[in-house]
C-alpha positions as CSV (number, residue, x, y, z in Angstrom):
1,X,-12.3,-1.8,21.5
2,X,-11.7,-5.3,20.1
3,X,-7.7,-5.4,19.8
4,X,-7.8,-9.3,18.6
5,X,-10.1,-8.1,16.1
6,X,-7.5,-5.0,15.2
7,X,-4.9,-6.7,15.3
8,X,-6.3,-9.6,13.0
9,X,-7.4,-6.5,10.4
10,X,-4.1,-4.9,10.7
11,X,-2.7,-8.8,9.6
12,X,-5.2,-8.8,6.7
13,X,-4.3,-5.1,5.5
14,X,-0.7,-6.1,5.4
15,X,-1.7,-9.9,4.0
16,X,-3.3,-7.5,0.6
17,X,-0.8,-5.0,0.9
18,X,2.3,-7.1,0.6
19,X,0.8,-9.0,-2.0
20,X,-0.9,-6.0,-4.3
21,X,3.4,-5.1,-4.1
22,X,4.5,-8.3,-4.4
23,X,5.9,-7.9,-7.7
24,X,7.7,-4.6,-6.2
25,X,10.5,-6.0,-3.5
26,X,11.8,-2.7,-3.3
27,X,8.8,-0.7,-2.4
28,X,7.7,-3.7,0.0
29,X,11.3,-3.0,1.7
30,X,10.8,0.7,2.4
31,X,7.2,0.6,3.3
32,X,7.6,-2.8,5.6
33,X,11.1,-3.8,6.1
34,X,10.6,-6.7,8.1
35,X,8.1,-5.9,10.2
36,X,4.6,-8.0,9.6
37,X,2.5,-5.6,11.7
38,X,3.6,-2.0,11.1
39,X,5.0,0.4,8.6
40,X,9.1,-0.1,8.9
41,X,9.7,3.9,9.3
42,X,7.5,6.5,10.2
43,X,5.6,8.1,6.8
44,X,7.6,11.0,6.5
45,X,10.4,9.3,6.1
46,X,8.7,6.6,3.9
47,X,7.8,9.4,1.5
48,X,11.2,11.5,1.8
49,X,12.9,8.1,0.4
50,X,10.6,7.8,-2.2
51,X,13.0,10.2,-5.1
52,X,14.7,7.6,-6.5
53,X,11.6,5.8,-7.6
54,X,9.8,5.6,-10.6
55,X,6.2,8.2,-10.9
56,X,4.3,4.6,-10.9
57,X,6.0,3.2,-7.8
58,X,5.6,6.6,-6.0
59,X,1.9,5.9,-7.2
60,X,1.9,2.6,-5.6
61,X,3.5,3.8,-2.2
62,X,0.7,6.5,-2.1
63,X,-2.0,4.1,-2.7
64,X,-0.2,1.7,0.2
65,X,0.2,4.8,2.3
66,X,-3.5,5.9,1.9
67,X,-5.0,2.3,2.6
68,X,-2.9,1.8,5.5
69,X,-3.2,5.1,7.1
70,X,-6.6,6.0,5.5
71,X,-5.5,9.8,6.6
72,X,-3.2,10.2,3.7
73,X,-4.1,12.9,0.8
74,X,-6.8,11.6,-1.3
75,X,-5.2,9.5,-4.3
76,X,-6.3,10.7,-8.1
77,X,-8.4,8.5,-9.6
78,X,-7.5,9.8,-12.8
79,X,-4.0,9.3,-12.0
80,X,-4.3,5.8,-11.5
81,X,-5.9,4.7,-14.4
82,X,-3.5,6.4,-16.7
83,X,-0.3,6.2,-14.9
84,X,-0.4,2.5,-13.7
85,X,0.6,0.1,-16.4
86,X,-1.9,-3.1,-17.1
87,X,-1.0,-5.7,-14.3
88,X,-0.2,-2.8,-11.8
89,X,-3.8,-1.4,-12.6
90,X,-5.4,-5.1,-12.6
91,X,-3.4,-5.9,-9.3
92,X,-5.1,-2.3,-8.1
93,X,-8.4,-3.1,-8.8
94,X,-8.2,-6.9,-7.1
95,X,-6.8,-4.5,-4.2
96,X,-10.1,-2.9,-3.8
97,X,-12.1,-6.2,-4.4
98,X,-10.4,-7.7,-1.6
99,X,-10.3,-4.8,0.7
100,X,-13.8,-4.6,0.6
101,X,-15.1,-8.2,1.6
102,X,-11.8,-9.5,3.5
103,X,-10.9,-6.7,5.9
């Protein structure tokens, strides 16, 4: 296995994930703290911290958590397109765009 080439993918995912949540500072906190190569905490504890957040930043840490571990539950479709509010959604759909010709 290539790890230069992992480890450059891992820097891209976090490169579209930090900035599909860049208008989110507190979700960016939980999910990454500091760290610029790895989740901040371990998942479960990611998603037991995740109560005092609203139902469309829970969205958007399942949709980070899915991307990044790509073992998560599958996300709702559906959910997404109603629950996310315009930019969210529009940020969302740039997400996929990117994902899919810069990773």
């Amino acid at each position: 296995m290539n790890f230069n080439l992992l480890e450059s993918t891992n820097c891209n995912l976090i490169l579209l994930l930090r900035n599909f949540l860049n208008h989110h500072p507190k979700i960016i906190n939980l999910i990454f703290g500091s760290q610029n190569e790895k989740l901040a905490h371990p998942i479960e504890k990611i998603i037991a911290e995740t109560g005092t957040f609203s139902s469309g930043e829970q969205l958007l840490i399942k949709i980070v958590l899915h991307l990044w571990t790509q073992d998560q539950p599958n996300i709702n479709l559906w959910l997404i397109l109603k629950q996310l509010d315009h930019r969210n959604f529009k940020k969302f759909i740039q997400l996929i765009i990117d994902l899919r010709y810069k990773i």
